[in-house]
Backbone bond lengths (Angstrom), bond angles and torsions (degrees), N, CA, C in turn:
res aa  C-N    CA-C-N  psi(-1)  N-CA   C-N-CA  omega(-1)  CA-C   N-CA-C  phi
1 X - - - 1.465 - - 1.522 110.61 -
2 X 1.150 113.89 -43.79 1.607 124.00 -178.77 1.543 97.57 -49.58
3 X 1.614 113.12 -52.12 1.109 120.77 -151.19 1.990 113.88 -58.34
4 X 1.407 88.51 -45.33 1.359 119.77 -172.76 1.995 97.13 -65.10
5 X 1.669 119.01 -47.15 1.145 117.20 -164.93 1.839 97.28 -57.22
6 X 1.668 104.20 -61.37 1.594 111.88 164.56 1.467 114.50 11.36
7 X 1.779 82.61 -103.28 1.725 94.64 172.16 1.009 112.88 -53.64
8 X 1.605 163.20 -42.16 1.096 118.23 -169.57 1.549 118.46 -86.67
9 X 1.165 109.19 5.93 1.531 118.55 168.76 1.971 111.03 -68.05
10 X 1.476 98.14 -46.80 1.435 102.75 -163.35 2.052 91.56 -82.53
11 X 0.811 106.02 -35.64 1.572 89.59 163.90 1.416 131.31 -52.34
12 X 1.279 95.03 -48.23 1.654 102.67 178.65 1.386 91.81 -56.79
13 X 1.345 130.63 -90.61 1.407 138.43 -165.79 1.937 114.22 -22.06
14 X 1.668 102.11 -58.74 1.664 99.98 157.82 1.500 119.24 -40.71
15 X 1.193 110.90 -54.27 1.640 105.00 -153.47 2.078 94.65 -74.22
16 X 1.306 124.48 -10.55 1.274 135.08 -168.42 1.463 110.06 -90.51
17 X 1.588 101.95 -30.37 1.405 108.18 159.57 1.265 128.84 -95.43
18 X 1.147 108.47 -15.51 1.464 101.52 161.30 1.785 132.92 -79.89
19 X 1.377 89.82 -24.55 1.943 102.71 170.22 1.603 103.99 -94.89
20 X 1.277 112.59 30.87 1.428 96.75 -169.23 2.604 92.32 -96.46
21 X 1.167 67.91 146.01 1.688 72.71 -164.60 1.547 103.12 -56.67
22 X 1.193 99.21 141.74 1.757 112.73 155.50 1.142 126.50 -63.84
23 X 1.642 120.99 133.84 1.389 131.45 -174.31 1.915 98.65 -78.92
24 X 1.483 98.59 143.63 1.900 101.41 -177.77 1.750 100.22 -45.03
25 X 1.306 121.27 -28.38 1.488 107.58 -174.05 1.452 117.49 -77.97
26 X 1.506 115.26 -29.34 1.534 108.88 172.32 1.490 108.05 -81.96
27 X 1.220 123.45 -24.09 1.341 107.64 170.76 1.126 109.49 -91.45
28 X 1.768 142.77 15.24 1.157 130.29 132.72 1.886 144.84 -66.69
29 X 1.541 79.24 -32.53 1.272 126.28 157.86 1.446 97.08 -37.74
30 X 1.005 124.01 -99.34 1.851 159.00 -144.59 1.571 89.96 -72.76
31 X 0.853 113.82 -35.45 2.076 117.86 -179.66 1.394 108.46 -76.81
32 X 1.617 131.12 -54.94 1.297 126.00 141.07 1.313 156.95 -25.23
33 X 1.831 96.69 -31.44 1.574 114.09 -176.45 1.295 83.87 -92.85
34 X 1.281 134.71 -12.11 1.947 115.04 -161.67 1.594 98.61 -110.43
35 X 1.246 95.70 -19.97 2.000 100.96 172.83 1.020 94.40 -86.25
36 X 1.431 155.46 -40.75 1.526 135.42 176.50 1.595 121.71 -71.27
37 X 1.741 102.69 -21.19 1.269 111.00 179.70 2.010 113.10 -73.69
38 X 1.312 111.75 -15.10 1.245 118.96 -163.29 1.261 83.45 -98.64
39 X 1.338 121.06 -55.04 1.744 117.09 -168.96 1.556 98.10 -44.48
40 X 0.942 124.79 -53.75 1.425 121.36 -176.17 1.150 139.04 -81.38
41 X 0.968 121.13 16.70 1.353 157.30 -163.54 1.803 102.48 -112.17
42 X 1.559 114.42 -35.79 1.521 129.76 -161.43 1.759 97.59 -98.64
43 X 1.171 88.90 -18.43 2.116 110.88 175.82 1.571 102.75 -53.63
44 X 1.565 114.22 122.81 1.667 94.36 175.08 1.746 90.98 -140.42
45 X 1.222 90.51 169.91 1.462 91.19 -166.23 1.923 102.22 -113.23
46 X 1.377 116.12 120.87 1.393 132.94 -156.78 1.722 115.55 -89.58
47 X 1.159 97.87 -10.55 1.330 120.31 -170.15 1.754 140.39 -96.41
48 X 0.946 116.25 167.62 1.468 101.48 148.27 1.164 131.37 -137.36
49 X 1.810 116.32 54.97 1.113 119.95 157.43 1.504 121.16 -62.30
50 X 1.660 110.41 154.85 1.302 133.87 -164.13 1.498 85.70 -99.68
51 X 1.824 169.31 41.64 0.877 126.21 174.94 1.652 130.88 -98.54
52 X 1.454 126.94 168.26 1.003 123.08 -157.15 1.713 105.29 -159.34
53 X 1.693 100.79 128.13 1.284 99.58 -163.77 2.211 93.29 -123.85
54 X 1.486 93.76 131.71 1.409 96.01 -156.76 1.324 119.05 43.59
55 X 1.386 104.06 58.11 1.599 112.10 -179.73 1.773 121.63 47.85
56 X 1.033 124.52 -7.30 1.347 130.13 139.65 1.452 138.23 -47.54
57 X 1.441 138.58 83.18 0.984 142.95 148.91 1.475 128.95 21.07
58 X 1.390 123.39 75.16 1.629 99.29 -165.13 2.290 100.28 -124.79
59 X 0.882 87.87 171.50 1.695 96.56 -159.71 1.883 93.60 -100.33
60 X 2.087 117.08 117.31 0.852 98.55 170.70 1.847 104.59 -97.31
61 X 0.940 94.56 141.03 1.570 91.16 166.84 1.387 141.19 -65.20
62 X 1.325 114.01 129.40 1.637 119.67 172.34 1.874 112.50 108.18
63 X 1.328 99.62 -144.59 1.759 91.64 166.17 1.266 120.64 -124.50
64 X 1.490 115.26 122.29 1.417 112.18 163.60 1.833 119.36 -19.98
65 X 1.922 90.21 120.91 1.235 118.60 162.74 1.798 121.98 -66.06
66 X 1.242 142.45 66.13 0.722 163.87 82.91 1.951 127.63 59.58
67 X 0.960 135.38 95.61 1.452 121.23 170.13 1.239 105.79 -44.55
68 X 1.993 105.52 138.17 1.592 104.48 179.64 1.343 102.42 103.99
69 X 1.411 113.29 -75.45 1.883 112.90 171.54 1.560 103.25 -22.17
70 X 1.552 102.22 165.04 1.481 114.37 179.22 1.681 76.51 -134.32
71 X 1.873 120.15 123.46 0.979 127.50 144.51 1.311 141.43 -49.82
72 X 1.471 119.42 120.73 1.241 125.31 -160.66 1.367 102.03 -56.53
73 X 1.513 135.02 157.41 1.626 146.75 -151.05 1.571 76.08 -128.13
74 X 1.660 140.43 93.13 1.325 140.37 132.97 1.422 111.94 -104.19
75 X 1.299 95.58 133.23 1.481 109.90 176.80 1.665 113.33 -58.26
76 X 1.495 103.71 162.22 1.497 113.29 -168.86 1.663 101.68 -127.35
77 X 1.298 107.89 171.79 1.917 116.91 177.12 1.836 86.24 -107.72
78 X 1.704 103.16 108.82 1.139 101.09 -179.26 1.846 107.64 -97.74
79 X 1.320 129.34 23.26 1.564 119.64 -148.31 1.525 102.22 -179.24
80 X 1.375 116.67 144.65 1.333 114.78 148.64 1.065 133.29 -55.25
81 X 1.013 128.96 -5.94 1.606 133.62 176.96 1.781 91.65 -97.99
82 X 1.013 126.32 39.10 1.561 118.72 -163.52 1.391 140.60 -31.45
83 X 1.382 85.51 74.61 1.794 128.34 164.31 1.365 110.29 -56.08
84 X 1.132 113.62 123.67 1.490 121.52 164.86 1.387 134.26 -113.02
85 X 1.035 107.83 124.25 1.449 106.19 -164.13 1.757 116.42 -136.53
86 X 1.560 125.67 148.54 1.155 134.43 -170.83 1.818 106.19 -73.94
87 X 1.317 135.52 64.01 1.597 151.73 -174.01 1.976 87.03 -41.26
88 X 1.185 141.83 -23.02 1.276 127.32 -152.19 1.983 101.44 -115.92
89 X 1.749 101.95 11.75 1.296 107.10 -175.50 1.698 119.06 -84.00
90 X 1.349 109.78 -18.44 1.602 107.13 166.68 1.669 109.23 -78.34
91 X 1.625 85.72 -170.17 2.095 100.66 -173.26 1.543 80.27 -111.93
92 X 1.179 138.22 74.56 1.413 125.08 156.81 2.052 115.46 -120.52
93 X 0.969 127.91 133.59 1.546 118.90 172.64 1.917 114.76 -49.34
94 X 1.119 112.54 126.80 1.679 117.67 -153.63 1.595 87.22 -98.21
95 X 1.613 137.85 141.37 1.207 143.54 142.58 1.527 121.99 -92.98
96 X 1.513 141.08 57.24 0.945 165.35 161.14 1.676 119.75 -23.86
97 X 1.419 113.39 82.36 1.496 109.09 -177.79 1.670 108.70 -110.53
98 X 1.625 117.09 117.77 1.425 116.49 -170.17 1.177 92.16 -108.88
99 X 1.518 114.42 138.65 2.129 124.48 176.94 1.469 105.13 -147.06
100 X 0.637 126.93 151.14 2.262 157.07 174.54 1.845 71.71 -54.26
101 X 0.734 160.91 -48.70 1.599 140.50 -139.02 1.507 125.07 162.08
102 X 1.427 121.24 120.06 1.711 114.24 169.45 1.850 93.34 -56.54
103 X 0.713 124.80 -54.30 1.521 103.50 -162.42 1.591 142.10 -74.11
104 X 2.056 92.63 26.25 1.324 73.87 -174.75 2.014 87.77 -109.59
105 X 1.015 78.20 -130.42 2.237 82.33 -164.97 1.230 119.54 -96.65
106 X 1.234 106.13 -15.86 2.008 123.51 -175.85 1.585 107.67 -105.36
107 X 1.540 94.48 -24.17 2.078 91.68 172.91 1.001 113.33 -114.10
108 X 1.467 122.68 -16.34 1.443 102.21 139.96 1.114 155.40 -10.96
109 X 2.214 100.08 -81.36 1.051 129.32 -177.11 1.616 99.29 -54.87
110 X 1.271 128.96 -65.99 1.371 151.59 -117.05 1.523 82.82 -96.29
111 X 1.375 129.08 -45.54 1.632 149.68 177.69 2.037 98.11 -44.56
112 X 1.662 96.27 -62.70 1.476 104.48 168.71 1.485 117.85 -56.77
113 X 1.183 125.93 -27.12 1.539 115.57 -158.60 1.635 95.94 -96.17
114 X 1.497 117.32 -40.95 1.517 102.08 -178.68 1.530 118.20 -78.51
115 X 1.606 108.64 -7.40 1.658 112.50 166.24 1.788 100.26 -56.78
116 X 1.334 126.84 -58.69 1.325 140.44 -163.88 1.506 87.46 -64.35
117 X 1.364 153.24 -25.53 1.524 144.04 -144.00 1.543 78.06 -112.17
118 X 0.957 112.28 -60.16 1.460 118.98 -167.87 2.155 115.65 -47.95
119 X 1.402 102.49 -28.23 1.365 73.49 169.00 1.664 111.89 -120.27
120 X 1.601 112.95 39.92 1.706 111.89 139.05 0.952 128.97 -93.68
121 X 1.700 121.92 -3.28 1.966 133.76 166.88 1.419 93.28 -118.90
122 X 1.613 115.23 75.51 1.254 101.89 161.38 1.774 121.16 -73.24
123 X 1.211 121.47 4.62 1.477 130.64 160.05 0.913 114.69 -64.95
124 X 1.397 129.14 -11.46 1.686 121.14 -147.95 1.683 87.93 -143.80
125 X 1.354 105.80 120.25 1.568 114.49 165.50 1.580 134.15 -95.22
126 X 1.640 103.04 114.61 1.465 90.67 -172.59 1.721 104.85 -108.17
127 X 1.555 95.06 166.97 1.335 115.34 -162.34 1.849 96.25 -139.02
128 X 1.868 85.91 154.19 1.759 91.16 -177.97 1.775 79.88 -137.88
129 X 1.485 88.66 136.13 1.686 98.11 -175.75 1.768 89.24 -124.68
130 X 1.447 94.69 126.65 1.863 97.67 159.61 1.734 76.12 -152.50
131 X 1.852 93.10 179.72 1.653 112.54 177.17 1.456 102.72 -100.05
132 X 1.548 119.67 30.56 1.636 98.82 150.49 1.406 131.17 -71.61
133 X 1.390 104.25 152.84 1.645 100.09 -172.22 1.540 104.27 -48.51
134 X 1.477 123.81 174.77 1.313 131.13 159.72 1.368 129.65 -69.61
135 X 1.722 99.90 -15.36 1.493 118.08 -178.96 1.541 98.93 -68.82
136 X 1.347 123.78 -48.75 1.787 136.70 -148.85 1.627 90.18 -81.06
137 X 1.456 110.59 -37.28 1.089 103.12 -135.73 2.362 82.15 -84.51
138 X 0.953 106.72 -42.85 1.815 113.95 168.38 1.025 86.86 -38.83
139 X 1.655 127.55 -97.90 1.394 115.10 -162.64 1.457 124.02 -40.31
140 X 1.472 137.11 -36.94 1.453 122.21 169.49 1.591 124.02 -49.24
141 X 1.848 115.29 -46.78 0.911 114.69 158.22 1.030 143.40 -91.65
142 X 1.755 128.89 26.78 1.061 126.85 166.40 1.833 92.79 -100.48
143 X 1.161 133.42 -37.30 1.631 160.46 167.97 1.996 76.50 -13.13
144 X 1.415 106.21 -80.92 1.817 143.89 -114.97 1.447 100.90 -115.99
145 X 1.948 112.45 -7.01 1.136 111.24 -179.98 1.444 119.66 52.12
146 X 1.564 130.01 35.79 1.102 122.66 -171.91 2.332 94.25 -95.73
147 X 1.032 87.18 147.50 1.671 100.85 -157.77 1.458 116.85 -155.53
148 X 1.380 98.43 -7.07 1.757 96.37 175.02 1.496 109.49 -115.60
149 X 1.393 123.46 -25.87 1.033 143.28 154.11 1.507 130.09 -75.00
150 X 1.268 115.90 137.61 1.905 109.94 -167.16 1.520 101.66 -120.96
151 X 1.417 105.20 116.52 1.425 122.41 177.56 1.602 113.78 -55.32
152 X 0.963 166.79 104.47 1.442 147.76 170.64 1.721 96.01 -112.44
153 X 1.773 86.83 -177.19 1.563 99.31 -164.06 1.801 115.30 -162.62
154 X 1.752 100.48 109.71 0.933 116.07 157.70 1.602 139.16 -69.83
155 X 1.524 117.64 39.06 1.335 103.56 -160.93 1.955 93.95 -105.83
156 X 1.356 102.29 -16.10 1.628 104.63 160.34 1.865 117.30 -16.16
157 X 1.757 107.79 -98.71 0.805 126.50 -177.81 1.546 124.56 -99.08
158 X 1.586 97.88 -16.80 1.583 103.65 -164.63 1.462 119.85 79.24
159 X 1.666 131.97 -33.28 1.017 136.15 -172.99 1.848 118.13 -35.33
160 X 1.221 103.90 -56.88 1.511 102.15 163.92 1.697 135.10 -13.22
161 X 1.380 95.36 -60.77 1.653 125.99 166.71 0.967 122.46 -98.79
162 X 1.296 123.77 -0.09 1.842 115.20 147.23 1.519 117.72 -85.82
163 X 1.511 104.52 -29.83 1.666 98.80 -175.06 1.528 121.24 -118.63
164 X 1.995 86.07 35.20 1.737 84.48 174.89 1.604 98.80 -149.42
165 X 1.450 100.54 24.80 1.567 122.19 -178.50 1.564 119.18 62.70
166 X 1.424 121.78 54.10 1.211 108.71 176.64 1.337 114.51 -112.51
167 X 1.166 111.73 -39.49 1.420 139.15 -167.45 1.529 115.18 -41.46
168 X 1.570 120.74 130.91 1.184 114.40 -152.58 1.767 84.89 -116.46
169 X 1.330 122.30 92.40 1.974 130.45 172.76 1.341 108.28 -5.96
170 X 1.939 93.64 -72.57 1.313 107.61 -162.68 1.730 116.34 -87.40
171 X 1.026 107.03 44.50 1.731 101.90 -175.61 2.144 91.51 -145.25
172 X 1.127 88.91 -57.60 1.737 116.94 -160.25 1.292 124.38 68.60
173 X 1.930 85.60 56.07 1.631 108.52 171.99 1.756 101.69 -104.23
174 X 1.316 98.66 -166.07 1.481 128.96 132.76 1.190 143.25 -111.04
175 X 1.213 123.93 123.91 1.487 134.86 177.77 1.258 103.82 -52.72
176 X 1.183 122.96 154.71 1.592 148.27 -179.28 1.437 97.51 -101.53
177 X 1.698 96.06 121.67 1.302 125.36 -153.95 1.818 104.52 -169.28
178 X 2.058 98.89 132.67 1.142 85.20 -177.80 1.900 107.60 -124.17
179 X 1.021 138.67 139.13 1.402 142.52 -171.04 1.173 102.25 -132.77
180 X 1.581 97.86 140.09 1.753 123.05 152.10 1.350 99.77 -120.61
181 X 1.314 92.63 147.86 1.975 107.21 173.84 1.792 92.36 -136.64
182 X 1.021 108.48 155.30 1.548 141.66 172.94 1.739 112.44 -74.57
183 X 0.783 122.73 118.39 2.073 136.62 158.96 1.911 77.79 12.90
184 X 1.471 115.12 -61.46 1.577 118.17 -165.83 1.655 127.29 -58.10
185 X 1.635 89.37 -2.44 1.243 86.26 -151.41 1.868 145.09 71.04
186 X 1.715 96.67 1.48 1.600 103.39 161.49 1.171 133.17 -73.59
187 X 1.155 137.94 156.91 1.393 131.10 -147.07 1.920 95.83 -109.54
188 X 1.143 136.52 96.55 1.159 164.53 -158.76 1.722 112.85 -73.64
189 X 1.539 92.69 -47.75 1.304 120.90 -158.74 1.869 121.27 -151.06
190 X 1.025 96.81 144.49 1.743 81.06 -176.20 1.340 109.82 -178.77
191 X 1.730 129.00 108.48 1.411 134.85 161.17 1.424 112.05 -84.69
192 X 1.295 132.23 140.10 1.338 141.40 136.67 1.218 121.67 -97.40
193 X 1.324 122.48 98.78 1.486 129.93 172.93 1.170 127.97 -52.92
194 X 1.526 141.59 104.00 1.281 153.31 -88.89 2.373 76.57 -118.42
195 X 1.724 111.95 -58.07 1.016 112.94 -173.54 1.631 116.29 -104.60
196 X 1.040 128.76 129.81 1.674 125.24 -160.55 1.504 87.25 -62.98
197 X 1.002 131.58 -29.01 1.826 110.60 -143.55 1.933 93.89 -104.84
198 X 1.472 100.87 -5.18 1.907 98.88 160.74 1.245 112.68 -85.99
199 X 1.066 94.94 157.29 1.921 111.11 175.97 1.744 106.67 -85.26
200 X 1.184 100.58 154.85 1.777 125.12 172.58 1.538 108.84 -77.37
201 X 0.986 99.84 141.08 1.938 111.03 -172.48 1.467 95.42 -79.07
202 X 1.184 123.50 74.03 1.141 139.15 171.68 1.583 99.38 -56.42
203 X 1.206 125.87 -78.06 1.613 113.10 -166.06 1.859 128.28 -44.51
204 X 1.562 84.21 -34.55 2.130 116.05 -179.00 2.025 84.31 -48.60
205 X 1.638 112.93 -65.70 1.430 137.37 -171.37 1.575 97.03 -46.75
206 X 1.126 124.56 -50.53 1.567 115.26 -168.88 1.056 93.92 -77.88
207 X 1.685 142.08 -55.18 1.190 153.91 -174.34 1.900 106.45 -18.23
208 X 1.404 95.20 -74.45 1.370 121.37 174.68 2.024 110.62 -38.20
209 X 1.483 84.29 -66.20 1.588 88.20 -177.61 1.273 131.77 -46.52
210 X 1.645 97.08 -33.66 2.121 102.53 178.22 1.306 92.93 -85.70
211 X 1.668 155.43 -38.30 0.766 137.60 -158.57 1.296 126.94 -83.02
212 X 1.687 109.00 -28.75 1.532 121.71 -164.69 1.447 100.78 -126.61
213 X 1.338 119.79 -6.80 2.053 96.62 155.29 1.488 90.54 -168.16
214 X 1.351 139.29 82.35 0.741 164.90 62.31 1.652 143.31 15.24
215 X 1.463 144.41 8.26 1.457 116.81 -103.81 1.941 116.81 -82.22
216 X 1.032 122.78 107.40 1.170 126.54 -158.65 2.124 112.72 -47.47
């Protein structure tokens, strides 16, 4: 009898916590996750990229960025004070590296190597775009001493990587991807890395740059 009173005690108590009302923040919460869930849902993928993250199949959004394209001009979170600013507003040649994260082991490395590329074209400004906060992304490069290269950060809106094809649907990363654009902002040059967890032909990328706008 005890046994039986038990359970129906701890039932009652479940079913009391489970109807127990939501505070305005979880049901702000929960109203947000289902408005971002629909926004993305309206996300279609324009293309026919192959990409694949741990060999999994994942959908980037919009249309392949392209030689010839003129990259869309969306602003970025350039700072802890999260400042935003248009990175594509000078006449300088842009070195453009987009990755899922400074912190994992392949954007790292690759994060370090175009810092080191970056100050033999001091004409030429490179940039590493993922949606880590601006906080993570200071500490990586204050960590790693990266200083020739400028971290920025799409984790704002994402817009960046939806409307210049990076954007990975099912993650709400960016694919690892490497671009040069011209003083114009035309797209010169351009890898999409087929598997997230390979690296970008970084040297092929410099290769290009001294040879084909460069000015000797």
């Amino acid at each position: 009898m005890k046994k039986i009173l038990l359970l129906g005690v701890a039932a009652v108590v479940l079913a009391a916590c489970e109807n127990k009302p939501k505070t305005q923040n979880e049901i702000g919460q929960a109203g947000q996750n289902a408005e971002y869930t629909q926004y993305l849902d309206t996300l279609k993928a324009d293309n026919n990229l192959k990409i694949t993250m741990g060999k999994v199949p994942v959908t980037i959004v919009g249309k392949e960025l392209k030689v010839g394209d003129r990259i869309r001009e969306v602003p970025l979170v350039i700072n802890t004070k999260l400042e935003e600013k248009n990175i594509f507003e000078d006449k300088n040649i842009k070195v453009i590296y987009t990755a899922p994260s400074l912190d994992t082991k392949v954007c790292s490395l690759q994060t370090k190597q175009l810092n080191e590329a970056a100050k033999t074209y001091p004409n030429v400004k490179f940039y590493s775009v993922t949606v880590d906060t601006p906080f993570a992304q200071e500490r990586f490069c204050t960590a790693n001493e990266i200083n020739g290269l400028k971290a920025v950060s799409d984790f704002k809106y994402h817009q960046f990587g939806i409307q210049n094809g990076f954007f990975v649907k099912e993650k709400g990363l960016l694919t690892r991807a490497l671009v040069i654009v011209d003083e114009n902002n035309n797209v010169k040059y351009i890898e999409y890395v087929p598997e997230e967890g390979k690296e970008a032909n970084i040297d092929k990328a410099l290769k290009f740059l001294k040879n084909n706008l460069i000015k000797k």
